[in-house]
py3Dmol code that shows the C-alpha trace and the ligand (Angstrom):
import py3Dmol

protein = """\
ATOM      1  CA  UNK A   1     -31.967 -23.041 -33.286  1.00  0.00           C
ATOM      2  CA  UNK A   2     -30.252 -26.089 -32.168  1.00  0.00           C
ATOM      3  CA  UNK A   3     -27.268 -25.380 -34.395  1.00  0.00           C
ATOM      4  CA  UNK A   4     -26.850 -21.626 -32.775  1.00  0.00           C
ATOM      5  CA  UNK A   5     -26.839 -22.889 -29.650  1.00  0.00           C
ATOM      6  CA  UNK A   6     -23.619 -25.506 -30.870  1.00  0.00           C
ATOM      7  CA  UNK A   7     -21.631 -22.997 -32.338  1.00  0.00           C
ATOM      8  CA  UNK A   8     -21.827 -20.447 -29.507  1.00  0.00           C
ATOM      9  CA  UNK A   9     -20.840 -23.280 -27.388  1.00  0.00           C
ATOM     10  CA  UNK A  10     -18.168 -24.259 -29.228  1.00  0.00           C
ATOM     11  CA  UNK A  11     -16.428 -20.688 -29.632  1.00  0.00           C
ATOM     12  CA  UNK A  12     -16.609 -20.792 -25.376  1.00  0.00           C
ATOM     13  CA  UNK A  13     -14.110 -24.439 -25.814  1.00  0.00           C
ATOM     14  CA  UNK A  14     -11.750 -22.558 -28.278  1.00  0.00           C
ATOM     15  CA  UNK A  15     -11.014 -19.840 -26.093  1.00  0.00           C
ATOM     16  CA  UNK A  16      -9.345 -16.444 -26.468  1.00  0.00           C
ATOM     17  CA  UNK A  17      -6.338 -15.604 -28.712  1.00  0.00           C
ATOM     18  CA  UNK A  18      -2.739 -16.410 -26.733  1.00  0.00           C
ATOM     19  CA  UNK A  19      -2.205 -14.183 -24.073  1.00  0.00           C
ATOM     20  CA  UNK A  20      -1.288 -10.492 -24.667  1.00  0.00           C
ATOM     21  CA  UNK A  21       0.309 -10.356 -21.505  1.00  0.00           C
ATOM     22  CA  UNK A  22       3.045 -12.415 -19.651  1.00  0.00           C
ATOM     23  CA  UNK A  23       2.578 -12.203 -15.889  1.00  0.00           C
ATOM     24  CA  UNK A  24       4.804 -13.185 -13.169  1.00  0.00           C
ATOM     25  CA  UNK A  25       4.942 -13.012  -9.211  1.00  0.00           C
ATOM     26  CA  UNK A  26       6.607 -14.627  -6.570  1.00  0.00           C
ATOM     27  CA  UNK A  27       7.382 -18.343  -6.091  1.00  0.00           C
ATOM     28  CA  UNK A  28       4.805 -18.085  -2.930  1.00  0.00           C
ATOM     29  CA  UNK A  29       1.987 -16.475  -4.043  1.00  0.00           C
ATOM     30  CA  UNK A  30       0.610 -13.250  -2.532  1.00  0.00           C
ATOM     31  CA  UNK A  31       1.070 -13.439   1.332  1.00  0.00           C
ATOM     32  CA  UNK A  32      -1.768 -11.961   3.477  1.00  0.00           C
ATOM     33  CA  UNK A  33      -1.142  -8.404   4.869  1.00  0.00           C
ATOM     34  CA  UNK A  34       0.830  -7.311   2.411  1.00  0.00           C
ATOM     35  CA  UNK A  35       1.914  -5.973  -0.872  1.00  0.00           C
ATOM     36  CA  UNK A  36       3.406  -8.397  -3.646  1.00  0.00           C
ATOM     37  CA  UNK A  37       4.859  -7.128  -6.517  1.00  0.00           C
ATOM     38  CA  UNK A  38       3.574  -8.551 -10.032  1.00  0.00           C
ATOM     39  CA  UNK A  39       5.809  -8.334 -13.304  1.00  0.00           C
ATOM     40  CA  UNK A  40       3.356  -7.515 -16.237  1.00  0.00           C
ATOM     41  CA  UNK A  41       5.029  -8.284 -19.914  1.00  0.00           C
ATOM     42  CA  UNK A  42       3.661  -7.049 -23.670  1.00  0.00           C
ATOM     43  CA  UNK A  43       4.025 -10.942 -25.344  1.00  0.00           C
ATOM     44  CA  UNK A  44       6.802 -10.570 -27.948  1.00  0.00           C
ATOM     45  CA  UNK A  45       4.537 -10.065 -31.093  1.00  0.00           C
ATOM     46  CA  UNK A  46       2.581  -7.267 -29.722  1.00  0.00           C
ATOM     47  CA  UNK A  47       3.083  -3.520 -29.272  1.00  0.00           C
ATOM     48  CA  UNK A  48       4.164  -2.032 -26.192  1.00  0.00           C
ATOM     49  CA  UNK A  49       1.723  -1.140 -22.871  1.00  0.00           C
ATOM     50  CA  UNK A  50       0.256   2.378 -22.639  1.00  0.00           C
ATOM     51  CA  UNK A  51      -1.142   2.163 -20.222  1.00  0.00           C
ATOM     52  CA  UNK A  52      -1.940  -0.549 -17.240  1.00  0.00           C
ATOM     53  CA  UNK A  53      -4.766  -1.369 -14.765  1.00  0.00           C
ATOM     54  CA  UNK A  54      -6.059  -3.866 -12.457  1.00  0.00           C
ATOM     55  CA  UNK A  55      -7.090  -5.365  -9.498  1.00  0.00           C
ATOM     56  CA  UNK A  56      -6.323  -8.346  -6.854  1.00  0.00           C
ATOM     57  CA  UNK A  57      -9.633  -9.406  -5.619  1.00  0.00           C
ATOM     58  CA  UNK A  58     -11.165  -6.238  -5.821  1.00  0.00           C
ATOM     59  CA  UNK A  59      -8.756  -4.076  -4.622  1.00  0.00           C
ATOM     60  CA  UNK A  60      -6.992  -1.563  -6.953  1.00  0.00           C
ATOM     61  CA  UNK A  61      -3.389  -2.057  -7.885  1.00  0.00           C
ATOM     62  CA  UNK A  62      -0.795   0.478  -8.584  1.00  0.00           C
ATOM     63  CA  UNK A  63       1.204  -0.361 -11.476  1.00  0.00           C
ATOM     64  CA  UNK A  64       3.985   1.762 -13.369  1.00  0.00           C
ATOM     65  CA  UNK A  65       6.367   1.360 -16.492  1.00  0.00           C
ATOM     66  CA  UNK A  66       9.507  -0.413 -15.436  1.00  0.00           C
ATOM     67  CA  UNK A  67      11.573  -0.278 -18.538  1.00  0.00           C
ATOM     68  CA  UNK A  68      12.127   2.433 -21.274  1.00  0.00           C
ATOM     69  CA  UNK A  69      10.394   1.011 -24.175  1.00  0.00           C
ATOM     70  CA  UNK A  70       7.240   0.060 -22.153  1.00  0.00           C
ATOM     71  CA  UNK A  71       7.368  -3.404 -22.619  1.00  0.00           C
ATOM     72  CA  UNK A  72       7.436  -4.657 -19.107  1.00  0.00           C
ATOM     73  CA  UNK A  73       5.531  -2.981 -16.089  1.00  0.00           C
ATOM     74  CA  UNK A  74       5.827  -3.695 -12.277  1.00  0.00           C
ATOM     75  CA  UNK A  75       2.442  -3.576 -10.261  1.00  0.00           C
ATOM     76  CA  UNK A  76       2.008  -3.325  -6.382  1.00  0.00           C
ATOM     77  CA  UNK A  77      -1.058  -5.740  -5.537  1.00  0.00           C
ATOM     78  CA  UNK A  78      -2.082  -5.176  -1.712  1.00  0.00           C
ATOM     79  CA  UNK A  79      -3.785  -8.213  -0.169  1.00  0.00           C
ATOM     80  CA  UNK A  80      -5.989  -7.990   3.553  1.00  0.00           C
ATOM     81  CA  UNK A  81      -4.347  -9.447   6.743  1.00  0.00           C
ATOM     82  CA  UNK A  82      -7.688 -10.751   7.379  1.00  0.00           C
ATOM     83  CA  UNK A  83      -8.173 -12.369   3.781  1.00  0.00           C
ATOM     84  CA  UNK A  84      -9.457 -15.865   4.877  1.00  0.00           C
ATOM     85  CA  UNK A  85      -9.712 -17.171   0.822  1.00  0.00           C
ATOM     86  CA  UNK A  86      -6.258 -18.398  -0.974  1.00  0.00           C
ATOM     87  CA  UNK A  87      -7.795 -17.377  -3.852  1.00  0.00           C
ATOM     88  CA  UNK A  88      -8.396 -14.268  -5.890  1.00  0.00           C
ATOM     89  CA  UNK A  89      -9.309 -12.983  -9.359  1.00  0.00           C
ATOM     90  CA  UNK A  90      -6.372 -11.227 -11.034  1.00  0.00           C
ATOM     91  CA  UNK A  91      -7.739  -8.920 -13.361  1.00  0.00           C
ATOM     92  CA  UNK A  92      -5.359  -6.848 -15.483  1.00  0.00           C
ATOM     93  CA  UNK A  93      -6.458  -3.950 -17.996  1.00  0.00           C
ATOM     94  CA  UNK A  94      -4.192  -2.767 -20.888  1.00  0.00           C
ATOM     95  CA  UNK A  95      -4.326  -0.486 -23.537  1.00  0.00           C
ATOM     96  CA  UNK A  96      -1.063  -1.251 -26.256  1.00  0.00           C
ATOM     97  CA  UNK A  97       0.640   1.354 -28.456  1.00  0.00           C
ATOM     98  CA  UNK A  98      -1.143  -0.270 -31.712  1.00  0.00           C
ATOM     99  CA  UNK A  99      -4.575   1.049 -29.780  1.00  0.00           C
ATOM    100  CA  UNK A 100      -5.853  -2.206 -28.893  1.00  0.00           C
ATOM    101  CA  UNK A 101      -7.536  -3.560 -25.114  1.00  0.00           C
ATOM    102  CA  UNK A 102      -6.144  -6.076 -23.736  1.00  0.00           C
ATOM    103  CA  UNK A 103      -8.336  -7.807 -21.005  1.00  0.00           C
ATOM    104  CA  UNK A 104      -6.181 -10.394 -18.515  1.00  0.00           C
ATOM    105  CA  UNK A 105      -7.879 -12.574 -15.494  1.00  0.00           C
ATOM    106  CA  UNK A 106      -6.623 -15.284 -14.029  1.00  0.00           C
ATOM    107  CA  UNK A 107      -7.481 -16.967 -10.126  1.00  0.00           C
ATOM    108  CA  UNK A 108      -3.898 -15.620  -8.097  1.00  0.00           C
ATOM    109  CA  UNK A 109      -2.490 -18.028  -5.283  1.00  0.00           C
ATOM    110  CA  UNK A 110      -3.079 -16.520  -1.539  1.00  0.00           C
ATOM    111  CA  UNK A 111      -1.037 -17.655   1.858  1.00  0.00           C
ATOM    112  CA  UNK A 112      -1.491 -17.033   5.302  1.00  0.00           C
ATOM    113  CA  UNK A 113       1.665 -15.177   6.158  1.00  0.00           C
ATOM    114  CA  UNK A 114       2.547 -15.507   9.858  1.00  0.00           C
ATOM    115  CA  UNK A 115       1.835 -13.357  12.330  1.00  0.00           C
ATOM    116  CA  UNK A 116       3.007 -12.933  16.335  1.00  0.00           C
ATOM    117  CA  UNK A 117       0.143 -13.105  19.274  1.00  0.00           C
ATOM    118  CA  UNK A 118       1.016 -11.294  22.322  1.00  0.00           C
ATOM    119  CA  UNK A 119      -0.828 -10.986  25.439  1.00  0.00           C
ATOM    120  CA  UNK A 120      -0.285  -7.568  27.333  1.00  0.00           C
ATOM    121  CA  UNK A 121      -1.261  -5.860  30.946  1.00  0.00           C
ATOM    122  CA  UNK A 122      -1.490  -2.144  30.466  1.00  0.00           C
ATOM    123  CA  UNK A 123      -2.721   0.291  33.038  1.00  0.00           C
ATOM    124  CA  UNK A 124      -6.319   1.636  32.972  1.00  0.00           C
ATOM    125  CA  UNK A 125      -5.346   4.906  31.160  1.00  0.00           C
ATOM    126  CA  UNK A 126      -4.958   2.900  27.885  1.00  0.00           C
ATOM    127  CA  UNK A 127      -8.169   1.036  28.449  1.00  0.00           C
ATOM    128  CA  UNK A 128     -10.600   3.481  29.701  1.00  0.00           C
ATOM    129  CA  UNK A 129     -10.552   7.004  28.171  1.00  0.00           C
ATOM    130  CA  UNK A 130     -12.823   9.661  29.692  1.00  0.00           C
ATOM    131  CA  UNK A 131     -16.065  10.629  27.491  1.00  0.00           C
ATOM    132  CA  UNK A 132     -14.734  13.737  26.326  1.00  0.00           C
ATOM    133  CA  UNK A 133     -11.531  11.775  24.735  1.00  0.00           C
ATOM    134  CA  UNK A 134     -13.088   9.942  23.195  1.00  0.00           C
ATOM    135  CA  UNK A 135     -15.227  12.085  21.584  1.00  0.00           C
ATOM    136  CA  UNK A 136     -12.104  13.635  20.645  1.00  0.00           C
ATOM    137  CA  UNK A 137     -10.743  10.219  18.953  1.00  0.00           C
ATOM    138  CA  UNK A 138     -13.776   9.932  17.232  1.00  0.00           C
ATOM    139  CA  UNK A 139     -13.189  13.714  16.189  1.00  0.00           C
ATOM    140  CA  UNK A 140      -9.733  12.393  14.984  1.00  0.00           C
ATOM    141  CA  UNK A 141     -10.872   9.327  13.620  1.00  0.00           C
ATOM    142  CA  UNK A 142     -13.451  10.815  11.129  1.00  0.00           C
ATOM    143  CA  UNK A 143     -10.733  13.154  10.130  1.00  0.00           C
ATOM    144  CA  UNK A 144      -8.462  10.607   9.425  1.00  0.00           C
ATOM    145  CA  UNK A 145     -10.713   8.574   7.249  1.00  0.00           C
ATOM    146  CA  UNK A 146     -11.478  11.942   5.058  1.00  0.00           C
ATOM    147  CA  UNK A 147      -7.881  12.531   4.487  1.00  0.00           C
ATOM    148  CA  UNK A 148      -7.229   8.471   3.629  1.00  0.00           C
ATOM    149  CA  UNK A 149     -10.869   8.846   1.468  1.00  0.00           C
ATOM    150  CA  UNK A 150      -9.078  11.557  -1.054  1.00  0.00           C
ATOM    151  CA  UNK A 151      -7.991   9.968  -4.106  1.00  0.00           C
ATOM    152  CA  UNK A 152      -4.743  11.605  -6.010  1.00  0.00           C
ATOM    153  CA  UNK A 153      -5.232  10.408  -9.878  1.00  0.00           C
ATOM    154  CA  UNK A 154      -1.713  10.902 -10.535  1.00  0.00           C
ATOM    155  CA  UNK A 155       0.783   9.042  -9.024  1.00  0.00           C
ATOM    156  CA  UNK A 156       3.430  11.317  -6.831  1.00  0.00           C
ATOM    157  CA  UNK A 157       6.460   8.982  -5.856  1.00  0.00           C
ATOM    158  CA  UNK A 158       9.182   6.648  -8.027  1.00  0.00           C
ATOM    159  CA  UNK A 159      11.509   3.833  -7.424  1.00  0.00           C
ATOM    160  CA  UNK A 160      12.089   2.285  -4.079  1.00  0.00           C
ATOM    161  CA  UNK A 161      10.864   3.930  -0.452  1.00  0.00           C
ATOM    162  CA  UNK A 162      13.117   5.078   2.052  1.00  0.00           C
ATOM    163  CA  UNK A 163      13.828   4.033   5.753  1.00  0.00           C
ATOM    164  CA  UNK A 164      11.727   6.947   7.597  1.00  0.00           C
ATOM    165  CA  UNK A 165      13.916   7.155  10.505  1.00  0.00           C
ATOM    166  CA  UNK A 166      17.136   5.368  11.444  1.00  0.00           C
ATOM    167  CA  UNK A 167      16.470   3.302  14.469  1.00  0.00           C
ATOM    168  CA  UNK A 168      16.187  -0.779  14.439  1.00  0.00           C
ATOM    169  CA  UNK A 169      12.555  -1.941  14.049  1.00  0.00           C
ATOM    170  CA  UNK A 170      11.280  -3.124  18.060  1.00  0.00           C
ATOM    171  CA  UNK A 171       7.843  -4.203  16.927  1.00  0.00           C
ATOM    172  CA  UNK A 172       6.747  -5.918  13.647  1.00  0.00           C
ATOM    173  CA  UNK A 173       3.388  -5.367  11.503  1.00  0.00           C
ATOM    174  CA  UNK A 174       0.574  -7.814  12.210  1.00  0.00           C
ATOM    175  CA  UNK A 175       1.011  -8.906  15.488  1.00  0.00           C
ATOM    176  CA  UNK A 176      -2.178  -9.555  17.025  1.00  0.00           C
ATOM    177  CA  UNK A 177      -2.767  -8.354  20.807  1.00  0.00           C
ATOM    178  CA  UNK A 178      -4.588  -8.697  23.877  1.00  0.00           C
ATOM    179  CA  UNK A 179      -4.619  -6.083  26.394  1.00  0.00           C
ATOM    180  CA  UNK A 180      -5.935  -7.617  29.898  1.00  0.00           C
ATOM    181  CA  UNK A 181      -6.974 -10.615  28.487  1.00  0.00           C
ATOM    182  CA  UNK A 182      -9.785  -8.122  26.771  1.00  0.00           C
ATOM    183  CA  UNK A 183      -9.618  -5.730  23.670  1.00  0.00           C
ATOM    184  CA  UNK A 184      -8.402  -7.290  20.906  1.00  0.00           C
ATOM    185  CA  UNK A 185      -6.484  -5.481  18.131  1.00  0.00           C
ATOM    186  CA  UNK A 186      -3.692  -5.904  15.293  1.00  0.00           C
ATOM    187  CA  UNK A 187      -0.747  -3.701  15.472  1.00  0.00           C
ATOM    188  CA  UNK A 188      -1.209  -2.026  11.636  1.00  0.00           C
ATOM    189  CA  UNK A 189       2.142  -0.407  11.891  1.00  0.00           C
ATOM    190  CA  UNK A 190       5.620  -1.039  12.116  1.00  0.00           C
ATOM    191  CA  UNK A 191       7.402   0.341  15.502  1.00  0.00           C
ATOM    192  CA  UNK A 192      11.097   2.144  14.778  1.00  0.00           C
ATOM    193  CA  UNK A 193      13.041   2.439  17.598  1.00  0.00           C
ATOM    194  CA  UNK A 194      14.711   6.539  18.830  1.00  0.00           C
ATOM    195  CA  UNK A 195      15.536   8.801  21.208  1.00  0.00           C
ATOM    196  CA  UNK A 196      13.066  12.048  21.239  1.00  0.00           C
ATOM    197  CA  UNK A 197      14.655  13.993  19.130  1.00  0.00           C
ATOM    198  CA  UNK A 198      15.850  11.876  16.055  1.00  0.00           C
ATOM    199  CA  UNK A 199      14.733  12.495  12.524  1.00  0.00           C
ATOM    200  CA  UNK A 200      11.933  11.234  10.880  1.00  0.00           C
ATOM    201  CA  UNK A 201      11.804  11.527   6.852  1.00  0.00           C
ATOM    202  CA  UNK A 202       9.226  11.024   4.200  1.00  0.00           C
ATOM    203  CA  UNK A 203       9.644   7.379   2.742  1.00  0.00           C
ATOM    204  CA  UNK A 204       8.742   8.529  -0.765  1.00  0.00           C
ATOM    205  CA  UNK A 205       7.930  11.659  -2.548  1.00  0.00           C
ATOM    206  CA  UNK A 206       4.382  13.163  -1.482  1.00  0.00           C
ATOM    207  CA  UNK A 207       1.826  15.727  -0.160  1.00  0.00           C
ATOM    208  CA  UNK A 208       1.127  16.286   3.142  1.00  0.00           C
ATOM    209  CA  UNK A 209      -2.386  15.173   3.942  1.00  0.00           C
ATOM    210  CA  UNK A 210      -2.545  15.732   7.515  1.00  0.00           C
ATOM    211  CA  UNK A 211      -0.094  17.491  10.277  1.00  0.00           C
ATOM    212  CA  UNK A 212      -1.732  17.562  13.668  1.00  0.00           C
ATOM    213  CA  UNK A 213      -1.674  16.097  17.296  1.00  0.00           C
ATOM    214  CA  UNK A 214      -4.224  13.559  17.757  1.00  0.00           C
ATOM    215  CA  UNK A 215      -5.159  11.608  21.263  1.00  0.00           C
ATOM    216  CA  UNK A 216      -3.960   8.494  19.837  1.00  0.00           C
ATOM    217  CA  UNK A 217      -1.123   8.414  17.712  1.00  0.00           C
ATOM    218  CA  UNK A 218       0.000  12.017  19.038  1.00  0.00           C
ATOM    219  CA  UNK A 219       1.800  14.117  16.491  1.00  0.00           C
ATOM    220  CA  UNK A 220       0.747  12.635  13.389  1.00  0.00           C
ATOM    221  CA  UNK A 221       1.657  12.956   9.545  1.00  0.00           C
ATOM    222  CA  UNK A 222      -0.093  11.532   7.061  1.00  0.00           C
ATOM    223  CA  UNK A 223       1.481  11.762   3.333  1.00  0.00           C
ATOM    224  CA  UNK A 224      -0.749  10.669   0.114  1.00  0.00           C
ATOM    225  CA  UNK A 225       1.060   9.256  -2.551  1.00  0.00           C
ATOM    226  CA  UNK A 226      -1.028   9.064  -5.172  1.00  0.00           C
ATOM    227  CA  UNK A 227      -3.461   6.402  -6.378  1.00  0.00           C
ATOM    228  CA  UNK A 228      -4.834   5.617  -2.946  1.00  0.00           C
ATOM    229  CA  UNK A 229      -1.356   5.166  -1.467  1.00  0.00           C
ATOM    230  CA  UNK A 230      -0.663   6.640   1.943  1.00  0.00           C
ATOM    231  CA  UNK A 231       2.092   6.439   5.036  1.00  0.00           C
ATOM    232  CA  UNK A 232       1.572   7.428   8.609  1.00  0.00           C
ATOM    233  CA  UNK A 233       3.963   8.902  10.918  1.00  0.00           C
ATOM    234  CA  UNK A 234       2.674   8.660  14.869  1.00  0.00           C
ATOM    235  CA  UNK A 235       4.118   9.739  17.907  1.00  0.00           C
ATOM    236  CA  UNK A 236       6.117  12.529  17.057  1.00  0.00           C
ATOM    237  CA  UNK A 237       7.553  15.040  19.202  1.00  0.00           C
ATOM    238  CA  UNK A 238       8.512  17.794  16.496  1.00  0.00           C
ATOM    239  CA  UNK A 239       6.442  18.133  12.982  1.00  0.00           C
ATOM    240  CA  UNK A 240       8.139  20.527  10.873  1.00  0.00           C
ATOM    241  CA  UNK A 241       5.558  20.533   7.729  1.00  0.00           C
ATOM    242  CA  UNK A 242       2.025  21.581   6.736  1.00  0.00           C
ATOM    243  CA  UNK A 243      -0.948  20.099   5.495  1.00  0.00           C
ATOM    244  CA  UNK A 244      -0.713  20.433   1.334  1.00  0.00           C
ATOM    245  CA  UNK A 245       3.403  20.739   1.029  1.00  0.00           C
ATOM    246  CA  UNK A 246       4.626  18.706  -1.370  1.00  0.00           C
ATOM    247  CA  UNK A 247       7.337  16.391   0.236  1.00  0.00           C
ATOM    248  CA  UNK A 248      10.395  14.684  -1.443  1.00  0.00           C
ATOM    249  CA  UNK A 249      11.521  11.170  -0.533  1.00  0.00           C
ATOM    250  CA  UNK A 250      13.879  11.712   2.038  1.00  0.00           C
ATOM    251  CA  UNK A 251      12.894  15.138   3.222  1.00  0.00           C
ATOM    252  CA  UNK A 252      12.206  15.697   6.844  1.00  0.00           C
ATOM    253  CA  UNK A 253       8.672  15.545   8.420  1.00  0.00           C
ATOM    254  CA  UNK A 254       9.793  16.113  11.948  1.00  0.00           C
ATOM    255  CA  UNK A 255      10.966  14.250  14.909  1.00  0.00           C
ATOM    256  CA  UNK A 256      10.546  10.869  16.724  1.00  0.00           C
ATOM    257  CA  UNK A 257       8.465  11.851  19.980  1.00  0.00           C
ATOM    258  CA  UNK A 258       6.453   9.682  22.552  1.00  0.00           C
ATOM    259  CA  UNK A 259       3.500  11.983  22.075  1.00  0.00           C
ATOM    260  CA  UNK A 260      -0.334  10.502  22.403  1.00  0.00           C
ATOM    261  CA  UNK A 261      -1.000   6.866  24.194  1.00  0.00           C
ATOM    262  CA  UNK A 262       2.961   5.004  23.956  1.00  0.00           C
ATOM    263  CA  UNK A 263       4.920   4.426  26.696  1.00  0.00           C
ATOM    264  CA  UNK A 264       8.358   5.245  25.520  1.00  0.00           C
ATOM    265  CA  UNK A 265       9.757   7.282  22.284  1.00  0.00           C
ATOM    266  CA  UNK A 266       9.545   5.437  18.912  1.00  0.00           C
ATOM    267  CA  UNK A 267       7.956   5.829  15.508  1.00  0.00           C
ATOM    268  CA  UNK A 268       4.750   4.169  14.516  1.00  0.00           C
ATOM    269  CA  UNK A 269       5.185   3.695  10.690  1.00  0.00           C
ATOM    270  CA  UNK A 270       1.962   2.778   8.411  1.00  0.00           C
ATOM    271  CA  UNK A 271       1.739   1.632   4.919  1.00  0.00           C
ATOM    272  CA  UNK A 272      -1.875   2.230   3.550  1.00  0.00           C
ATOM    273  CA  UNK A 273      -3.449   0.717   0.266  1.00  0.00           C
ATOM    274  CA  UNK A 274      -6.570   1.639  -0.583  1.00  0.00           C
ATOM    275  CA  UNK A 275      -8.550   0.218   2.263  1.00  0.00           C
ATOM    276  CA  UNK A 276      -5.423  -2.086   3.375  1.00  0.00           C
ATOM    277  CA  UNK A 277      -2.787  -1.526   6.051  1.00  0.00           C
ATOM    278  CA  UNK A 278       0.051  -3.372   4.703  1.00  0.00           C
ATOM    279  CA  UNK A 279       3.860  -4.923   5.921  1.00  0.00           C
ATOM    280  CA  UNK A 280       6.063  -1.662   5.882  1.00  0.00           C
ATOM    281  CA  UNK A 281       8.883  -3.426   6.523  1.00  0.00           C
ATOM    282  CA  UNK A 282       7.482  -5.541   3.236  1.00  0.00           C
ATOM    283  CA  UNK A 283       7.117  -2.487   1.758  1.00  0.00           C
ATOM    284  CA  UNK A 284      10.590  -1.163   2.650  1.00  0.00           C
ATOM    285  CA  UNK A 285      12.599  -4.349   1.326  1.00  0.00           C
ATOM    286  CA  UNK A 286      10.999  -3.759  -2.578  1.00  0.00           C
ATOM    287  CA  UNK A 287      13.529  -3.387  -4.969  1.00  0.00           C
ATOM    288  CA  UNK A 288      11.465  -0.821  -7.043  1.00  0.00           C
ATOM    289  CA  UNK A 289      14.966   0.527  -8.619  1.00  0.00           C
ATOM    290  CA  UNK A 290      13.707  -0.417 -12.444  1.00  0.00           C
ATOM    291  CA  UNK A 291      10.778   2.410 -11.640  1.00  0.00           C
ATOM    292  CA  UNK A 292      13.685   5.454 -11.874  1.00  0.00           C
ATOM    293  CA  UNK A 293      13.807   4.332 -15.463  1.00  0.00           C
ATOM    294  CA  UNK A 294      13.131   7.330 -17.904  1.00  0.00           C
ATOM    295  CA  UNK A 295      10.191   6.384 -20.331  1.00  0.00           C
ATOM    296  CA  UNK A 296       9.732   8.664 -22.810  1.00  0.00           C
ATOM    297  CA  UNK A 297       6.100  10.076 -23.669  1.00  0.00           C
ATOM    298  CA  UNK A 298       3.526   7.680 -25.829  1.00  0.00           C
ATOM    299  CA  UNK A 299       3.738   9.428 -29.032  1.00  0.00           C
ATOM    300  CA  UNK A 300      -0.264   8.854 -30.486  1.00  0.00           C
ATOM    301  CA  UNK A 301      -0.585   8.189 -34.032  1.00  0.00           C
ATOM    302  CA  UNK A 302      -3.557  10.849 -35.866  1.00  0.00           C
TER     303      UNK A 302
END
"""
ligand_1 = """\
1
ZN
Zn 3.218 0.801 16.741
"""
view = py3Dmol.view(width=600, height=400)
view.addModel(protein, "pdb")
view.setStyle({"model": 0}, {"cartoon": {"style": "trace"}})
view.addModel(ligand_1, "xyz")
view.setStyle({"model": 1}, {"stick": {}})
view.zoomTo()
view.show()
């Protein structure tokens, strides 16, 4: 009995076989609030990746082929703004051409990244809606969290996202604020300045989730990208598509506006992930060029 007990012990000290996988991220570790991107490798003496799966504390990652013979894979891994551990399981799932599983977990590093505070005095319009707004934002808001609740199994966009509208960027993602030293709340988007009028385009290839005006966020698109990946478009004065087109990266959505509760014309630009809101300015600056790659089709042996 005793000797079982040794030997099972003892296979626990040797460990697994070498790694399958090489995996590499940034120098700094996965910064809170946003999305890091993770470089997955087949080791030299194994077959190529089929296919690639995973998750950074729990949270789904997106991951695609980023060269033509499979060998090496890029994955987005989103991370909370509010994530208060600088530490999470890295758990990667592969299947290889040969037809094998390869099963990857290791702890991955987490930083605060920093975010502005700003204190604000707003009118009592902002603060105080009447009962019967909102009961319309809570309308809105359920609607909303349907739309964001759909999951697309394929994945609808490649390579790197494009700037949704031209203007210069007037407020950044994160910043925590104060309104009359009372509510409390993060600013989930990124703010793009432009005059009514200027033209707002889809920062990747898509479908349409939602097209509609809303009390908040005012004329609002909402495009799902596949696997759980969304952006929002708020504010607009002009939306020129429908709920279920299918939208190319670059193709117009409409118009910057000042539409629902802003006080002056810009674009409100979201990056969701899952359950995350993460940096789209982050988001923006990925060099996802190696994604345009053609990969041909995994030929299955009988
Ligand atoms: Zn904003």
């Amino acid at each position: 009995m005793i000797a079982v007990v040794v030997a099972a012990c003892m296979l626990a000290i040797a460990g697994p076989a070498p790694d399958a996988l090489d995996v590499a991220w940034p120098a700094e570790g996965f910064p809170t609030g946003r999305a890091t991107l993770v470089e997955v490798r087949s080791a030299p003496a194994r077959s190529p990746i089929v296919s690639l799966t995973g998750s950074l504390g729990g949270r789904a990652i997106v991951a695609f082929p980023a060269s033509g013979d499979r060998r090496r894979w890029l994955a987005l891994a989103p991370v909370s703004i509010e994530q208060k551990r600088r530490q999470l399981p890295l758990v990667l799932d592969a299947t290889l051409q040969d037809g094998s599983a390869v099963g990857w977990r290791k702890p991955a590093p987490v930083i605060e990244a920093p975010y502005d505070e700003r204190h604000l005095k707003v009118s009592k319009k902002f603060i105080k809606p009447s009962v019967a707004q909102r009961k319309r934002a809570a309308r809105e808001a359920k609607a909303l969290s349907v739309a964001l609740a759909t999951v697309t199994p394929e994945r609808l966009w490649r390579g790197s996202f494009a700037r949704p509208t031209a203007g210069v960027e007037t407020s950044p993602f994160g910043t925590r604020r104060t309104y009359n030293d009372k509510k409390k709340s993060r600013h989930l988007g990124l703010d793009l300045d432009g005059a009514v009028g200027a033209p707002i385009v889809a920062t990747a290839r898509g479908r349409v989730a939602l097209a509609t005006e809303r009390f908040y966020s005012g004329g609002t698109v909402v495009i799902d990208h596949g696997h759980s990946l969304f952006t929002m478009y708020f504010h607009m004065s002009r939306i020129d598509v429908r709920v279920g087109d299918v939208v190319e990266k670059g193709q117009g959505l409409g118009a910057v506006g000042a539409t629902g509760q802003v006080t002056g014309p810009h674009l409100h630009f979201t990056v969701r992930f899952g359950e995350l809101y993460v940096d789209p300015a982050r988001v923006l600056a990925l060099d996802l060029s190696a994604d345009a790659v053609d990969v041909p089709p995994v030929v299955t042996r009988p």
